[in-house]
N, C-alpha and C positions, 0 to 999 in steps of 0.2 A: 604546743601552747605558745601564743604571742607574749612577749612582756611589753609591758606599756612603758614607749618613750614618752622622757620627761623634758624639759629644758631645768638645765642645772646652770650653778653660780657659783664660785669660791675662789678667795683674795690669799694669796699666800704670802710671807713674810719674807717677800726676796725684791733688793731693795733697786730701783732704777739706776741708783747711782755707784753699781757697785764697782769693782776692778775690772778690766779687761780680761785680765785672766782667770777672772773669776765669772767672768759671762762665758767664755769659751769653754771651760770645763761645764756650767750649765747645759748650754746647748749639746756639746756631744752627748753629757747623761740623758737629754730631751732628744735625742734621736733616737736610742734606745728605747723606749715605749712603744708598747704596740700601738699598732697603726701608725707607726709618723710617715707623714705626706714629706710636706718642706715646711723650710722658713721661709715666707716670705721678705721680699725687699723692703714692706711694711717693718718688718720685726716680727709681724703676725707667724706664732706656729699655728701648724696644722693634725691633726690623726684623725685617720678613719673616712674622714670626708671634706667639704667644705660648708660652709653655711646653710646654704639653699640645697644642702643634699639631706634625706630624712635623719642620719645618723651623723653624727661630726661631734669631732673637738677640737675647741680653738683657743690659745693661750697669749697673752700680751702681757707687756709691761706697763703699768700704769706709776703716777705718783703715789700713788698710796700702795703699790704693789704689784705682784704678779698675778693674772688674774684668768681663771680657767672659766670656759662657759661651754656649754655643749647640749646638744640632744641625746638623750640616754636611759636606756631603761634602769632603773635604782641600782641594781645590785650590779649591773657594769661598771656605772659611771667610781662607785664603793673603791672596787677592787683597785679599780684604773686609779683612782684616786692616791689609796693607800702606796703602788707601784710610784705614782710621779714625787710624794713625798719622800719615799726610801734612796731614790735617783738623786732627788735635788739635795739632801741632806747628805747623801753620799760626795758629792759633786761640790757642795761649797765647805763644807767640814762646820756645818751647822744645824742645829733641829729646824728644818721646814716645814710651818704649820699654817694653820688656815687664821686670819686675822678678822 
């Protein structure tokens, strides 16, 4: 049985302007997730794929936040989802939630 990919969206409460050493401990817990590709020289992460591939998840830093986007059938993107919050919350010693 196929599951149907979705295009998903969610802002997370991790702020552009944060410490240096507090983006460094980010990213290596953002390595740790399944799938991670790279970081782009954008800032752009990556897992799973890239844009123009059927499956992919791509992560950036915006002013309003951190912001996850991806192609993905529900109950992956769920999982994956609940994994990148436990990582980032672990990583800045804060609850990361979606805004």
């Amino acid at each position: 049985m196929k599951m149907e990919i979705n295009e998903q969206e969610i802002t997370f409460n991790i702020r552009y302007d944060m410490h240096q050493d507090d983006w460094k401990d980010l990213v290596d817990a953002l390595k740790l997730l399944p799938g991670f590709i790279k970081v782009e020289k954008t800032g752009d992460f990556f897992w799973l794929g890239k844009e123009d591939d059927e499956v992919y998840i791509k992560g950036k830093i915006t002013f309003i936040g951190f912001v996850i986007e991806a192609n993905l059938p529900d109950l992956v993107w769920n999982a994956w989802i609940l994994e990148f919050m436990e990582k980032a919350s672990g990583a800045l010693g804060y609850e990361v939630t979606s805004i």
